[in-house]
C-alpha positions as MATLAB code, in Angstrom:
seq = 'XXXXXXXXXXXXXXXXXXXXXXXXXXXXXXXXXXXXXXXXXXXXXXXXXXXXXXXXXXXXXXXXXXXXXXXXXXXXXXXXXXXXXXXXXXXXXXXXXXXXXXXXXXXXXXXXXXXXXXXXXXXXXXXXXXXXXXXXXXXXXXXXXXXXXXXXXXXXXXXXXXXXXXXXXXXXXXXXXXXXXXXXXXXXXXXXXXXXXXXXXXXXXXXXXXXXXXXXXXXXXXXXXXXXXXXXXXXXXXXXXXXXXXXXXXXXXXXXXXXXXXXXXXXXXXXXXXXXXXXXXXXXXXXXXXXXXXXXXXXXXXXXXXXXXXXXXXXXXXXXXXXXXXXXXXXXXXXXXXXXXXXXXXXXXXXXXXXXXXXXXXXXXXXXXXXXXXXXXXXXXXXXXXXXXXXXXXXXXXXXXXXXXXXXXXXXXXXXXXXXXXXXXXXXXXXXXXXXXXXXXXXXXXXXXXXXXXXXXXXXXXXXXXXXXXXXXXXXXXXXXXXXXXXXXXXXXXXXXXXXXXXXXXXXXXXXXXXXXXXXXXXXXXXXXXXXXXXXXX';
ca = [
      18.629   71.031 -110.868;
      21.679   70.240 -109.066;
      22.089   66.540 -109.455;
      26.225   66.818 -107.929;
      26.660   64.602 -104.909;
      27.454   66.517 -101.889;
      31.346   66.058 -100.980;
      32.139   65.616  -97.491;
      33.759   68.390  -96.085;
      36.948   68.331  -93.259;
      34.220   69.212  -90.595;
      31.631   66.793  -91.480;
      34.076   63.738  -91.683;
      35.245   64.689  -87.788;
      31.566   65.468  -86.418;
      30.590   61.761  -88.015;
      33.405   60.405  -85.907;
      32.232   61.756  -82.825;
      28.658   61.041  -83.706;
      29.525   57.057  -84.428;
      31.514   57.563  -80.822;
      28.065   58.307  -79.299;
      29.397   61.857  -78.128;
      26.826   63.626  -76.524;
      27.435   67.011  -76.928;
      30.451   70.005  -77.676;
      31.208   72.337  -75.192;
      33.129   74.930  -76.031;
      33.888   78.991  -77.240;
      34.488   79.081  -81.074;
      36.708   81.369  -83.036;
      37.210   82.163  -86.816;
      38.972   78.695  -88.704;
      36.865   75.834  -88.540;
      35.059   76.115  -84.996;
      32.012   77.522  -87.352;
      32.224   74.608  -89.816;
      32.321   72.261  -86.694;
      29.475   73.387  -85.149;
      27.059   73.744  -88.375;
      27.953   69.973  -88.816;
      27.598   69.108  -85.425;
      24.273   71.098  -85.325;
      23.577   68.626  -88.647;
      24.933   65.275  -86.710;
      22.633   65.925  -83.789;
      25.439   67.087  -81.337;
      24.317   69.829  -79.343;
      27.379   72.659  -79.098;
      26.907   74.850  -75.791;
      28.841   77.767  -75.517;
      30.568   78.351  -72.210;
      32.107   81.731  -71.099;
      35.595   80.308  -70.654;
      37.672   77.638  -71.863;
      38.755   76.375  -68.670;
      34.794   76.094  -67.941;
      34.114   73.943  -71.119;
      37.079   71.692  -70.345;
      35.141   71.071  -66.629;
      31.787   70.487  -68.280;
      33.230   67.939  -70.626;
      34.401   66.539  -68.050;
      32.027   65.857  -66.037;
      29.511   64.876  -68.954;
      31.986   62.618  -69.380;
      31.759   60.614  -66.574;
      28.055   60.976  -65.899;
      27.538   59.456  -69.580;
      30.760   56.781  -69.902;
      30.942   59.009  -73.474;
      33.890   61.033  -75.431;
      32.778   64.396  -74.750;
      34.106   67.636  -77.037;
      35.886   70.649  -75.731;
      35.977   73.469  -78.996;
      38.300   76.141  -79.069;
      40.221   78.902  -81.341;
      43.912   78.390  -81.733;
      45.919   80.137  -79.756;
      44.745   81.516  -76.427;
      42.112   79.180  -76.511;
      43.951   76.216  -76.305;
      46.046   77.810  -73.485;
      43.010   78.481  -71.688;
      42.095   75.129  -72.121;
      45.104   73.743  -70.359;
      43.507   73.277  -67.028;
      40.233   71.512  -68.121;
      42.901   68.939  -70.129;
      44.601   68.491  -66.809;
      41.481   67.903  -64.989;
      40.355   65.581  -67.499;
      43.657   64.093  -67.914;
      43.532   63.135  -63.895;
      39.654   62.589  -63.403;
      40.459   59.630  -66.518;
      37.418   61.569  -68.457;
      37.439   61.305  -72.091;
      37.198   64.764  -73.619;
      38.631   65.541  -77.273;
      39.817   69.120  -77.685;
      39.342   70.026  -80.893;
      41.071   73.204  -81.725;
      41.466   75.182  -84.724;
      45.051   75.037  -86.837;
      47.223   77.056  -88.991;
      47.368   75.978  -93.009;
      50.464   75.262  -93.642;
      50.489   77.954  -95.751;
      49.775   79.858  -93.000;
      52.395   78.701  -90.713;
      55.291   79.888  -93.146;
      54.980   83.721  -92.144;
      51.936   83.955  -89.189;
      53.609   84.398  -85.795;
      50.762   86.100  -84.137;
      48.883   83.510  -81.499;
      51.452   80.501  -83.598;
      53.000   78.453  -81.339;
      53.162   74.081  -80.986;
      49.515   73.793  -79.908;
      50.133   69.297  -79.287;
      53.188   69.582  -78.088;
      51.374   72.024  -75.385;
      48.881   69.601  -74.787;
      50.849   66.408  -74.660;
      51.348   65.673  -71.100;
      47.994   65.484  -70.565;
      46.497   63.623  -73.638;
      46.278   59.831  -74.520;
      47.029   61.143  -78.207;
      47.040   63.659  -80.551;
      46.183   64.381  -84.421;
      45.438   66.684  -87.324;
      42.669   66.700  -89.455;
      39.658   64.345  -89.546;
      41.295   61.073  -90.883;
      42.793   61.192  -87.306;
      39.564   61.407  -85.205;
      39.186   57.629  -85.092;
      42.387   56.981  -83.609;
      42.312   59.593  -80.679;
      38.443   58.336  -80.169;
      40.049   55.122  -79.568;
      42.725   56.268  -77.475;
      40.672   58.203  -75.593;
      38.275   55.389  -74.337;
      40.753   52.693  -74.132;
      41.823   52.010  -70.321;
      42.297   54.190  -68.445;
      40.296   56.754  -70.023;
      41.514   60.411  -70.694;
      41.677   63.587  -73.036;
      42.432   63.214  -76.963;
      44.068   66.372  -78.693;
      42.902   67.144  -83.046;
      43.373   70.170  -84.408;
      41.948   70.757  -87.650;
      42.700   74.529  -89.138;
      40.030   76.269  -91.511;
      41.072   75.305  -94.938;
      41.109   71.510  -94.423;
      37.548   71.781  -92.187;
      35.990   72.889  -95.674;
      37.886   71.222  -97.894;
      36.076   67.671  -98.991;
      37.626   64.561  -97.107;
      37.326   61.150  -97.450;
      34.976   59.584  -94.577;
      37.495   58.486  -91.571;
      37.514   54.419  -90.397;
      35.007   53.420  -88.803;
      35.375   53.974  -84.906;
      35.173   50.485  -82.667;
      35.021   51.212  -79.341;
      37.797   49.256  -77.561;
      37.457   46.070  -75.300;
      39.071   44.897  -72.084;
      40.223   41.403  -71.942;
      38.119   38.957  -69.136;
      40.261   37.505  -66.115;
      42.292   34.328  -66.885;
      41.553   31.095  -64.997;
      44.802   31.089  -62.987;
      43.633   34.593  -61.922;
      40.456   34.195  -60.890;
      41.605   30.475  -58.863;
      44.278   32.587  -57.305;
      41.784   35.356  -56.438;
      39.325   33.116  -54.989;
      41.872   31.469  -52.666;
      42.627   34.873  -50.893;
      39.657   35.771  -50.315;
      38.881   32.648  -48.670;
      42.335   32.751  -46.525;
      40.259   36.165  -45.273;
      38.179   36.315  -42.275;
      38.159   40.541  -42.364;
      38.099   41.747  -46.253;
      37.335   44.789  -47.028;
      36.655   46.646  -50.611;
      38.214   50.074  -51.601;
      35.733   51.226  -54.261;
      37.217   53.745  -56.756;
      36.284   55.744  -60.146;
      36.668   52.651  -62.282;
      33.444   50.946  -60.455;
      31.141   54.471  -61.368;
      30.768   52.313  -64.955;
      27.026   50.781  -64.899;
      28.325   47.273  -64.906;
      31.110   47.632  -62.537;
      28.850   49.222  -60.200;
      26.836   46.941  -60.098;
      29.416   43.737  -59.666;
      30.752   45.669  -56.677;
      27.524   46.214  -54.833;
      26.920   42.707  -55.293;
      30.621   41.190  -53.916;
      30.257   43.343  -50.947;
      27.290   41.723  -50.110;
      28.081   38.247  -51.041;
      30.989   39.102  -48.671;
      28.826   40.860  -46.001;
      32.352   43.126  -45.319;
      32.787   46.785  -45.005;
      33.194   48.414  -48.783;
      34.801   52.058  -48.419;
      34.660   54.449  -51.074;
      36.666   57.192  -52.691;
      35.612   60.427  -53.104;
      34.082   59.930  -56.925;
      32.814   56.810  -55.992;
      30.163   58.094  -53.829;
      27.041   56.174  -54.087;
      28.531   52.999  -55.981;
      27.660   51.793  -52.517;
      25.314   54.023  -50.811;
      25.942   55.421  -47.732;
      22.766   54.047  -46.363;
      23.815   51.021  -46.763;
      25.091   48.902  -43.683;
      28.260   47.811  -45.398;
      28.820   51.057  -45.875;
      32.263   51.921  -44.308;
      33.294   55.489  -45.074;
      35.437   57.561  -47.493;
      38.753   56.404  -48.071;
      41.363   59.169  -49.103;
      44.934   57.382  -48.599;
      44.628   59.533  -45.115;
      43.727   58.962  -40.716;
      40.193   58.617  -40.857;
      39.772   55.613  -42.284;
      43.044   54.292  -41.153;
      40.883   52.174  -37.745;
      38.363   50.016  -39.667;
      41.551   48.922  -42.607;
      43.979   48.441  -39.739;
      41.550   45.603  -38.559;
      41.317   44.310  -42.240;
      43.444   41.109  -43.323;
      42.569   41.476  -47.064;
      42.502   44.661  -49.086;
      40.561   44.368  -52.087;
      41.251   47.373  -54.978;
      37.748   47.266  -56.709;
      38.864   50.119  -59.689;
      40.659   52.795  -57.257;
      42.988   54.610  -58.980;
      46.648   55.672  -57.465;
      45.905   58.955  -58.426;
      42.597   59.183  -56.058;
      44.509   58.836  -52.239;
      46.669   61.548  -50.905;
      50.135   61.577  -50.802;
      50.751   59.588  -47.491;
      52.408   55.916  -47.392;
      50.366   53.158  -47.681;
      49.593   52.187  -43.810;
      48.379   48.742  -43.909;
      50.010   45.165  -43.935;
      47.257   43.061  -44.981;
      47.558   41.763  -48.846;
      46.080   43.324  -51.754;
      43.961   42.031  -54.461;
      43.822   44.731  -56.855;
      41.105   44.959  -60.026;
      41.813   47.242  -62.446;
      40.802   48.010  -65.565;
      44.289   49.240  -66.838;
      47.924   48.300  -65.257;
      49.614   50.585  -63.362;
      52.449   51.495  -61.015;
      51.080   51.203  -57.147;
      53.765   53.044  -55.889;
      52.517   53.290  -52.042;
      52.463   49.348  -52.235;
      52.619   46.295  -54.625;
      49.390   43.624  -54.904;
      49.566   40.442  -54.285;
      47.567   40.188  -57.073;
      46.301   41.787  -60.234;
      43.098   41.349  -62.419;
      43.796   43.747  -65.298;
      40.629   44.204  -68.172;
      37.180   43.775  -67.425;
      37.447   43.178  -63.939;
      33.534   43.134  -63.230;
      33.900   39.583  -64.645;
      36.039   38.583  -61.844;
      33.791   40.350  -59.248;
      30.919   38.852  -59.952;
      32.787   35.198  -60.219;
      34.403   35.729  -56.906;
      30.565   37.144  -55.311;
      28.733   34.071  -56.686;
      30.956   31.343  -54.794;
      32.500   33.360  -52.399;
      32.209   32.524  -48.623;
      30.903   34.863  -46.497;
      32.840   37.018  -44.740;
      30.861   39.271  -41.925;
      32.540   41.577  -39.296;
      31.553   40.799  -35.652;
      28.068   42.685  -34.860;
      28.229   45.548  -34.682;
      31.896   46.144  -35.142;
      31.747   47.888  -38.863;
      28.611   50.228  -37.454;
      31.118   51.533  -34.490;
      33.373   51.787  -36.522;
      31.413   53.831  -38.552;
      30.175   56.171  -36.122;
      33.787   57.343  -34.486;
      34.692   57.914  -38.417;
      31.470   60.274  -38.616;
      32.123   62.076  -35.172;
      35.630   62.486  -35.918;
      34.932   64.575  -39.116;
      31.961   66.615  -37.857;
      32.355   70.557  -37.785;
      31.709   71.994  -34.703;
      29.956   75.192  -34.483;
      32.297   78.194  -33.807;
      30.230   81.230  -32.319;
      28.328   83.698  -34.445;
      31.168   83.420  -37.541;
      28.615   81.864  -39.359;
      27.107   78.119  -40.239;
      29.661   75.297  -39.615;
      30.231   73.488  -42.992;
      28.700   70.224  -42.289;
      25.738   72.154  -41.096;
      25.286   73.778  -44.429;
      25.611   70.485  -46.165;
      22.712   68.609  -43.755;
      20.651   71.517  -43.427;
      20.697   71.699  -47.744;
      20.623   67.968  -48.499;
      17.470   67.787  -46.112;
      15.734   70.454  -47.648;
      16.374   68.925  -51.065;
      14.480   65.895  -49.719;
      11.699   67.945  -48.185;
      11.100   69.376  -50.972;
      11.178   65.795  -53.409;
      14.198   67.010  -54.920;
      17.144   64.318  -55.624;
      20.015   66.629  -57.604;
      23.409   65.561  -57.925;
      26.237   67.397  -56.006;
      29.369   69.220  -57.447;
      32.193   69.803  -55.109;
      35.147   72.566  -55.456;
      38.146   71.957  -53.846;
      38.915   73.830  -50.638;
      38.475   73.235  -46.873;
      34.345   72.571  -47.675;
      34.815   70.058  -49.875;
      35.812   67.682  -46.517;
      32.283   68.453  -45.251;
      30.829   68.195  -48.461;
      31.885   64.614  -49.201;
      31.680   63.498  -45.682;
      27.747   64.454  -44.738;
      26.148   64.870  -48.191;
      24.478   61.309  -48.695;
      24.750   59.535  -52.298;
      22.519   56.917  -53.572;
      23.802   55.871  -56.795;
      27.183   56.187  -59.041;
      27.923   59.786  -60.002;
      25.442   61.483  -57.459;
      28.789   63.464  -56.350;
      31.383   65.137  -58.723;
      34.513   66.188  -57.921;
      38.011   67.051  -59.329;
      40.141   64.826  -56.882;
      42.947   63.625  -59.251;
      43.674   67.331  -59.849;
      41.844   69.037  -57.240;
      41.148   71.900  -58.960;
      39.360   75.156  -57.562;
      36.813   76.633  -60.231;
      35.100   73.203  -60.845;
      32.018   73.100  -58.993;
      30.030   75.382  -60.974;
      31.157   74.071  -64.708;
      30.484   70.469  -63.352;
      27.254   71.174  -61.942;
      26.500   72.970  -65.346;
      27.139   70.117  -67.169;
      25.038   67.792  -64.680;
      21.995   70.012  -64.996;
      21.792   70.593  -68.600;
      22.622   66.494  -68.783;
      19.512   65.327  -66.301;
      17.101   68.718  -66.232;
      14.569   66.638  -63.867;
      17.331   66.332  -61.180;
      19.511   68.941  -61.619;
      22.572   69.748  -59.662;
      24.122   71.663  -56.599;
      26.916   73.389  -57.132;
      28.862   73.444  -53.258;
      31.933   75.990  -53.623;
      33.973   78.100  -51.581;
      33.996   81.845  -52.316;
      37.852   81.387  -53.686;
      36.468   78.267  -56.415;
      33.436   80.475  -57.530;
      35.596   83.544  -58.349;
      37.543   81.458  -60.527;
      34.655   80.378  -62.682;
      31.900   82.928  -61.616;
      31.431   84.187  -65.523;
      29.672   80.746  -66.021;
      26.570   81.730  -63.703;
      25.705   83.973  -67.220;
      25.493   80.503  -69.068;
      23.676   79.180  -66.395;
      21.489   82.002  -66.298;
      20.894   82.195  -69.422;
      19.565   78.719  -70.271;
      17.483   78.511  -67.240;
      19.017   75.476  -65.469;
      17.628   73.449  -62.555;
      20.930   74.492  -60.887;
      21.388   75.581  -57.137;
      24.957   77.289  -56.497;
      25.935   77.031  -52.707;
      28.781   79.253  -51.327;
      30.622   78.075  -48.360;
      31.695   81.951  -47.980;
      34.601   83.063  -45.495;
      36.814   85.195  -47.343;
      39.550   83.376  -46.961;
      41.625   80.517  -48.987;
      40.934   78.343  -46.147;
      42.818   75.379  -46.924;
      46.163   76.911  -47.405;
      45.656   79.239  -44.127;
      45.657   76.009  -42.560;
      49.162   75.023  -44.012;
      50.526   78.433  -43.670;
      51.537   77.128  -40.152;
      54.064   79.990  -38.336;
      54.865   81.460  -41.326;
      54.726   85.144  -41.474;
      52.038   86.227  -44.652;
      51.764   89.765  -45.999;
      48.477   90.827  -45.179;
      45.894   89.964  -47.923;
      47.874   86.963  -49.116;
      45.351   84.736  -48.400;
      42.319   86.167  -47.812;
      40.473   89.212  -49.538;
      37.011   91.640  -48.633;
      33.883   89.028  -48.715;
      32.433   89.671  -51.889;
      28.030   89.940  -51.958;
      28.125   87.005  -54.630;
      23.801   87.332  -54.105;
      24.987   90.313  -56.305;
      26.961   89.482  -58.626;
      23.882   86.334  -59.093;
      21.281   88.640  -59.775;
      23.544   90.280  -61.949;
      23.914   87.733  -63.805;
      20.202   86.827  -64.483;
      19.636   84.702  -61.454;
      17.929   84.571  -58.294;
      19.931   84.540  -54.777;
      20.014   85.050  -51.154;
      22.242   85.755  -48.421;
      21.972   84.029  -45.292;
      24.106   83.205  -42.041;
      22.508   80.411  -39.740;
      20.237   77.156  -40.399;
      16.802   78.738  -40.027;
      17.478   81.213  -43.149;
      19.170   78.785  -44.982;
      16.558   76.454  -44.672;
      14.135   79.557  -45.359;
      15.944   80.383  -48.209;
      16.227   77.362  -50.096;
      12.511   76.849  -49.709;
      11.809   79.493  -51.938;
      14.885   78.728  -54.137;
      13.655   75.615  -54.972;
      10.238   77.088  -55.729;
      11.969   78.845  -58.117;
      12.641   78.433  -61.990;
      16.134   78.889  -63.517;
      19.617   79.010  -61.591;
      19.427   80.531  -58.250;
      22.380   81.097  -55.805;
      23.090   80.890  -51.912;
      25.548   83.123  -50.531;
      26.007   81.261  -47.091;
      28.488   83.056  -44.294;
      30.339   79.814  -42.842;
      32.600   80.046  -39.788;
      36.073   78.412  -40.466;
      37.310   77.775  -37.510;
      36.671   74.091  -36.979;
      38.382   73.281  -40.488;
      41.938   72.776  -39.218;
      40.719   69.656  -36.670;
      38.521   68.307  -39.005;
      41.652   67.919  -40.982;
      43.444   66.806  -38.433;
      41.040   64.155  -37.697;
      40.764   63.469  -41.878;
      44.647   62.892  -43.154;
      46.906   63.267  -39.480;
];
């Protein structure tokens, strides 16, 4: 009989860091060095580990789990190429404040004396885009913390073979870190400009997805009765069914009528890094609540809450005077900001975008399904955000602090496998999904609730809008339109190619019918994109 105590091992000591975090699962492809060791502990911890086709892919997924679940979410690689490949989910993370912690395996320093094959300064490769970086498990803790602490982002540890099986002390424990409340002074001063207002209005960003924040913000813009505009990934913090609803604001034209008429901006958690790169258009005086300082560049607030800034929107909402628009003002307002971003149909090319986005969204509720939407970037993803209608925080994901193509899919991956009853819709042009089109095989095989739309035109859209007079070789934007029903059923799925409303309609009756990951290959006529951008930045 064995009556030894069992040591703690490098691997274990990290995975009971992330467990004590709350992490809900690894994404990740492993290699030789300690990816093994880290999953069999993981696997021992109750983290689930799901293996993605590509690194980038994982990065995404984390991502996005990340901000569905207000977690530290793992991305696993092998050294070398697979942190490289990682690079762009770290961005994306980095950008989207998401808290994923690469953990990637090392070279003993034994090692590290004569290897040069794959060697080269993995976290020094990674630091631009990380909140901080360690090796071995004693560090976990400290990146954890980093991670969550305001504003949230990516966490680097590498931990190379040897040390994963080697025994190690347990780490600190992890505390999760707090945000101070609003002083007295700043809350006074708060409450005196918003009662020097007669138009407010709320710009709702990423910050207020957070349960409690969400909820604080619904309730000021109501106390307020004033318009409350949202950014792109905070769709659904205030529904767009609901008659404060204002619109989408990007930093761009659209929006630019109802905030001219505005004499009080307030910042309810919109980050800098979610409006375009336009100057700030509008003279009235900001009161900005954030949950982390930083530099406004396009303009300086007035004022500043910086910590838990739910506190001071539900102090201002309890005694705060209303505030209403005249009748009917906000709901005109509204409508022009609707028209103005509407695709109009262009011939037989195909569906117009905001077509395909109606005719799926009202099949979805035809059918009693409610899935959360992934967008790609690219000329759809204006439609996309525009017309498809969100209820609640995180009904739409999106990579708009990077804006990268190829994140639709992963996100949407993640999004299913997190919420199986709901499930996801994946809305991508034909450039995103052949950027991340392996990951239908991981979709495919573990039989996800997952519908993949593709916006397809053969063409890069977006940038043959900016290509302006310039003179292109031919093929430098656009390529052969690839049969991605294919390449679906290929993959293990079901799909179906269609080209006007009826079909698609058709179509996703029977997709939805359907078990496991199934794919619409949609032909969509670009020719209205340029106005609608146009009409959507100037």
């Amino acid at each position: 009989m064995n009556d030894q105590p069992h040591l703690t091992t490098g691997a274990e000591a990290m995975v009971q860091s992330f467990a004590e975090a709350g992490m809900p699962a690894i994404f990740g492809v492993p290699g030789g060095g300690s990816s093994l060791d880290l999953i069999a502990a993981a696997k021992v911890a109750g983290i689930p580990f799901l293996l993605t086709r590509t690194e980038n892919g994982a990065g995404i997924m984390a991502s996005a789990l990340a901000e569905l679940t207000h977690k530290p979410v793992g991305l696993l690689t092998t050294r070398g190429p697979g942190v490289s490949n990682a690079a762009n989910g770290m961005a994306n993370a980095a950008l989207e404040r998401a808290p994923v912690i690469l953990v990637a395996d090392g070279f003993a320093a034994r090692e590290s004396r004569y290897v040069t094959h794959q060697l080269f300064d993995q976290a020094a490769m990674m630091a631009p885009v990380t909140r901080a970086r360690g090796v071995g498990a004693s560090e976990a803790p400290r990146v954890l913390a980093a991670a969550m602490g305001a504003p949230r982002g990516p966490g680097y540890l590498e931990l190379a073979g040897d040390a994963a099986r080697a025994p190690a002390a347990p780490g600190p424990a992890w505390a999760p870190p707090s945000l101070a409340a609003p002083s007295p002074s700043a809350l006074a001063e708060a409450r005196r400009m918003v009662l020097a207002a007669a138009r407010p209005v709320l710009i709702i960003g990423l910050e207020a997805t957070h349960p409690a924040r969400a909820s604080a913000t619904r309730h000021l813009v109501e106390a307020l009765g004033c318009p409350g505009l949202v950014t792109y990934k905070a769709k659904g913090v205030l529904p767009d069914s609901h008659p404060l609803f204002g619109g989408i604001f990007t930093g761009g034209e659209a929006e630019a009528p109802l905030l001219h008429e505005a004499d009080l901006i307030i910042l309810a958690g919109a980050d800098p890094v979610e409006f375009v790169g336009q100057p700030w258009r509008y003279a009235a005086p900001i009161l900005d609540l954030a949950c982390a300082a930083r530099e406004m560049v396009y303009r300086q607030p007035e004022l500043a809450i910086i910590g838990a800034w739910e506190i001071a929107a539900a102090a201002l909402a309890e005694d705060a005077p209303r505030r209403p628009w005249p009748e009917g003002r906000l709901g005109a307002l509204r409508s022009a900001w609707l028209a103005g971003l509407e695709n109009a149909p262009g011939g037989n090319r195909g569906m117009a975008p905001s077509d395909i986005v109606r005719v799926t969204q009202d099949a979805c509720r035809r059918l009693g399904a409610d899935p959360r939407v992934a967008v790609d970037a690219g000329a759809h993803m204006f439609a996309a955000t525009t017309f498809w209608q969100a209820e609640r925080p995180c009904d739409l994901l999106i990579s708009n602090g990077l804006a990268s193509m190829g994140y639709a899919l992963p996100a949407a991956i993640a999004a299913a496998w997190h919420d199986p009853g709901r499930g996801a819709v994946a809305f991508t042009g034909d450039g995103g999904l052949l950027m991340a089109v392996g990951e239908l095989a991981m979709a495919a095989a573990m039989g996800l609730n997952l519908t993949v739309v593709v916006f397809n035109d053969a063409t890069l859209s977006l940038i043959d809008i900016k290509k302006g007079e310039r003179d292109l070789p031919e093929g430098a934007l656009d390529w052969p339109m690839v049969d991605f029903a294919a390449v679906m059923r290929g993959m293990g799925g079901m799909a179906w190619r269609v080209g006007d409303a009826d079909a698609l309609d058709a179509a996703l009756a029977e997709a939805m019918a359907s078990p496991g990951p199934r794919l619409l290959d949609v032909r969509t006529d670009p020719s209205s994109y340029p106005a609608q951008i146009k009409a959507l930045r100037g």
